[in-house]
C-alpha positions as CSV (number, residue, x, y, z in Angstrom):
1,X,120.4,100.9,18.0
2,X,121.3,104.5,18.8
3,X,124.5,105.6,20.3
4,X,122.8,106.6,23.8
5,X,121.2,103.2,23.8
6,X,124.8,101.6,23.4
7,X,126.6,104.0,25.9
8,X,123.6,103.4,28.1
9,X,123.8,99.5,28.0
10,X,127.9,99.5,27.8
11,X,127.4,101.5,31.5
12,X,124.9,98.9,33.0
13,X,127.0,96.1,31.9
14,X,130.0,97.4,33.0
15,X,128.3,97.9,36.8
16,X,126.8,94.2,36.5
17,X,130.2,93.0,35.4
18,X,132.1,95.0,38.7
19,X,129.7,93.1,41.0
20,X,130.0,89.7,39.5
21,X,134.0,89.6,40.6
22,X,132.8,91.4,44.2
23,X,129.9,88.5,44.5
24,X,130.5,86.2,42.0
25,X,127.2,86.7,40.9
26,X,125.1,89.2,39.6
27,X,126.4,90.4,35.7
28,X,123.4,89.3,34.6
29,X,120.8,89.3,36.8
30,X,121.5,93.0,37.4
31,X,121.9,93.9,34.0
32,X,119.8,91.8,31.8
33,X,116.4,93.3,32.7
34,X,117.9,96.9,32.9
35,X,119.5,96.5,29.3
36,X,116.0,94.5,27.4
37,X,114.4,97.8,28.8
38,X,117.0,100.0,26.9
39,X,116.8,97.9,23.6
40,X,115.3,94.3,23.5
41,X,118.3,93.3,21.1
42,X,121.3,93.4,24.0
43,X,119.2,90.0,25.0
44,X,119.8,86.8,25.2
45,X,122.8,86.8,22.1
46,X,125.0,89.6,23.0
47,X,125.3,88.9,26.5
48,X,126.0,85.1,26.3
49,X,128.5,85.5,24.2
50,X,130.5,87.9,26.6
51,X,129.9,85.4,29.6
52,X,132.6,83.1,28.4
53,X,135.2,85.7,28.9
54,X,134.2,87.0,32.0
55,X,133.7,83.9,33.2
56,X,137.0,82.4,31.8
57,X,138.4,85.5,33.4
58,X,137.2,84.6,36.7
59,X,138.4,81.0,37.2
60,X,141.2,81.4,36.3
61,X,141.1,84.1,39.2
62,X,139.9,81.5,41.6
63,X,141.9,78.4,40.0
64,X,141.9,75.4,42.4
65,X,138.3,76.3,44.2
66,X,136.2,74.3,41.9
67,X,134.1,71.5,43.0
68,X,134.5,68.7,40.2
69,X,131.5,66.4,41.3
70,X,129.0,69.2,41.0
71,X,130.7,70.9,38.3
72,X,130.2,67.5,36.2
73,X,126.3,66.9,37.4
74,X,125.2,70.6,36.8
75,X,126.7,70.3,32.9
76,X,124.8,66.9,32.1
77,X,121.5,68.7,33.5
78,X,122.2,71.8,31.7
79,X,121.7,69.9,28.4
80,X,118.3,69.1,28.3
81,X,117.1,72.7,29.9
82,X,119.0,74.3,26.5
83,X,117.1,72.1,23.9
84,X,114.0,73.1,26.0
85,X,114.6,77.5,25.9
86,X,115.5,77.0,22.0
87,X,112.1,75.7,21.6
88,X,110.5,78.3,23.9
89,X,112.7,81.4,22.1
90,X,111.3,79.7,18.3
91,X,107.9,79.5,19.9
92,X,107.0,82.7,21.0
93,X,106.4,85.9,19.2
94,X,108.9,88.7,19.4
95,X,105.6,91.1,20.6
96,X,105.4,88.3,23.3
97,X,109.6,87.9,24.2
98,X,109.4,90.5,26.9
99,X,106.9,88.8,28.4
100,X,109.2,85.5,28.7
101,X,112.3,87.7,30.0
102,X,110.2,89.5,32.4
103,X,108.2,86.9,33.5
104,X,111.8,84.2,34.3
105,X,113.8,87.3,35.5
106,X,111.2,87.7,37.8
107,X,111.6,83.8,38.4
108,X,115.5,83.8,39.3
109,X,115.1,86.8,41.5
110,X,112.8,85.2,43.5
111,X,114.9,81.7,43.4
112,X,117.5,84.3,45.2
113,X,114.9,85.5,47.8
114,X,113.8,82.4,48.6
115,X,116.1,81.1,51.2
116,X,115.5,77.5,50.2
117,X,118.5,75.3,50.5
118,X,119.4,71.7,48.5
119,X,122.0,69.1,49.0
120,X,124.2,68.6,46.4
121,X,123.1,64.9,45.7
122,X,123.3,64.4,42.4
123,X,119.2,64.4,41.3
124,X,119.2,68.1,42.7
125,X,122.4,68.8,40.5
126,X,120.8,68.1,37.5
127,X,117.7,69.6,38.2
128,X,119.6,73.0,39.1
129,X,121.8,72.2,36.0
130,X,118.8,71.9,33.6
131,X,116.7,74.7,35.1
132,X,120.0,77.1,34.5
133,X,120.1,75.9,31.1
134,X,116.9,76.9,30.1
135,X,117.0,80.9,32.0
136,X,120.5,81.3,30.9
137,X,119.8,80.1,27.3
138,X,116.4,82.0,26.9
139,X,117.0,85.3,29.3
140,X,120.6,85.2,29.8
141,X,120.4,84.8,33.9
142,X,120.9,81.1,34.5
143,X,123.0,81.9,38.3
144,X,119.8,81.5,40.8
145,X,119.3,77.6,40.6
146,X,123.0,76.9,41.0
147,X,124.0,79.4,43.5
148,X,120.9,77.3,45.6
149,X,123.1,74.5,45.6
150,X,126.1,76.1,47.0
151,X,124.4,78.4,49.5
152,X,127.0,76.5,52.1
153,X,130.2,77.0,50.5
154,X,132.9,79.3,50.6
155,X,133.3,82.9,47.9
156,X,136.5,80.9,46.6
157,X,134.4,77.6,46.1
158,X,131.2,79.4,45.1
159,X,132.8,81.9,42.7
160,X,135.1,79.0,41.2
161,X,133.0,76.4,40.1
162,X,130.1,79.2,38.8
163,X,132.6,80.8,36.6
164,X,133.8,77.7,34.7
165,X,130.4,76.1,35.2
166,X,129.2,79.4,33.3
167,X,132.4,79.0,30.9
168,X,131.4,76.1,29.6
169,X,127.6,76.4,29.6
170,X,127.1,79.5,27.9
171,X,129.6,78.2,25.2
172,X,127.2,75.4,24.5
173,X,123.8,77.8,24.8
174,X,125.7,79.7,22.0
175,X,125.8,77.2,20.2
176,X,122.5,75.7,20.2
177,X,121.3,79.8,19.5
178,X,123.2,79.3,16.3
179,X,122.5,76.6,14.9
180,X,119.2,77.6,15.4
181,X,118.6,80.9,13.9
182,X,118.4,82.7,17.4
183,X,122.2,84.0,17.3
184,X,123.1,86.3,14.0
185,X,126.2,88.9,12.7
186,X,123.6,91.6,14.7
187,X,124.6,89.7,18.2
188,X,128.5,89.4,17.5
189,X,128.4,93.4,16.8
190,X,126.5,94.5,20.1
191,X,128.7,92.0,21.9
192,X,131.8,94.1,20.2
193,X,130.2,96.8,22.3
194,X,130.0,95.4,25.5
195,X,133.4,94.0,25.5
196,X,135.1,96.6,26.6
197,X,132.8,97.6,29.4
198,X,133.1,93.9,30.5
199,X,137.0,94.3,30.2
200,X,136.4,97.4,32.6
201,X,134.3,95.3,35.1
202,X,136.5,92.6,35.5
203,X,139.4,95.3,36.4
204,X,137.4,97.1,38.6
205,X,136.4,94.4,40.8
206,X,139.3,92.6,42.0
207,X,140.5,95.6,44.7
208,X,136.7,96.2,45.6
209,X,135.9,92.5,46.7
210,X,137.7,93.5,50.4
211,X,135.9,96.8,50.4
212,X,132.5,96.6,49.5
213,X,129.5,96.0,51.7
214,X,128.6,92.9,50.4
215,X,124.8,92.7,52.0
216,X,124.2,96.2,51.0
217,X,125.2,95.5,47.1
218,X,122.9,91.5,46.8
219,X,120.0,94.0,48.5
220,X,120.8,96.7,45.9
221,X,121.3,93.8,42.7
222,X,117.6,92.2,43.7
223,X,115.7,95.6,43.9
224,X,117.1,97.3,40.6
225,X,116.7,94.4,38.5
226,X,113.3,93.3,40.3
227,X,112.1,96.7,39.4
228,X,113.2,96.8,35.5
229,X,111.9,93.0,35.3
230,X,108.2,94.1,36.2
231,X,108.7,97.0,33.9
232,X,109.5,95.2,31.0
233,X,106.8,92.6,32.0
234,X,104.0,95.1,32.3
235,X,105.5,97.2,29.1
236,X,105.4,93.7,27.0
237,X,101.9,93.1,28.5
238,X,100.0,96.7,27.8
């Protein structure tokens, strides 16, 4: 990996990190597409293993918001949808792996677009649990199918219970990566790289959160990363 590939990816995450503490959403779904097009390798490792801290960073932020009973459905889903992207990641071809990020990037965004709405009941919160667990295990963008559920909820409630749902997941797709060949020494050093741009995101965002258009930024995440997914799926294709 070259140094303007690093800078270049430490500058997108930083950005995607900024407007996850603005939105509570949006590190990765923003910046995962953008950074497989600047070097397939900042994908799915590097970035899961930063989510913990930012996530961690968050709830802590928003301590007291989280909603328990989903928080506990969502995890048991998110089980099954893990075992279920290790086998797709060992399964397909690294020629092929941009076709699988492109292809359930383009997925999530359009889980965003959708405008569908679920009630929390506790089928639909282990269906949005285990379809998070497999795109945040396999692509590194598993927000879409939760933030669904809460669509009705307040930024406090919906940025709290993400960020320790996202604490706790990713530290379990980790794992499972692993113990599985998919996570190596490669991933822990590119994630030494994005740390501090992660670090930079999270300080950044707390006095922008009153300031920022809000509309204007979601519009702005669902374009860019829309755009880089269907690059990187025709690139991987052709």
């Amino acid at each position: 990996m070259s140094l303007f590939e690093i800078l270049a990816g430490c500058f997108v995450y930083a950005v995607g990190c900024t407007l996850q503490g603005v939105l509570g959403f949006g590190a990765n779904l923003l910046a995962v597409p953008i950074l497989a097009l600047i070097n397939p390798d900042f994908v799915p490792g590097p970035v899961l293993l930063i989510n913990p801290l930012l996530s961690g960073f968050f709830t802590i932020r928003e301590k007291g918001n989280t909603d328990k009973y989903g928080l506990t459905w969502t995890m048991i889903g998110r089980l099954p949808g893990i075992a279920l992207a290790v086998l797709a990641l060992s399964a397909v071809t690294e020629e092929k792996i941009g076709v699988l990020f492109g292809g359930l990037l383009l997925f999530a965004i359009a889980l965003k677009l959708s405008g569908l709405k679920f009630e929390r009941s506790q089928k639909n919160l282990m269906l949005g649990g285990c379809m998070s667990g497999f795109m945040g295990t396999a692509v590194g963008v598993g927000g879409p199918p939760i933030a669904l559920l809460y669509h009705d909820v307040s930024g406090p409630v919906l940025r709290a219970t993400l960020s320790l749902y996202f604490f706790i997941g990713t530290a379990i797709s980790i794992s499972a990566l692993a113990a599985t060949g998919n996570f190596d020494s490669g991933d822990l050093l590119i994630s030494a790289f994005l740390l501090p741009a992660a670090i930079a995101g999270m300080a950044i965002s707390g006095p922008l959160r009153k300031t920022l258009n809000q509309k204007w930024i979601t519009s702005g995440i669902y374009f860019l990363s829309g755009t880089a997914a269907i690059i990187l799926l025709i690139r991987s294709l052709f």
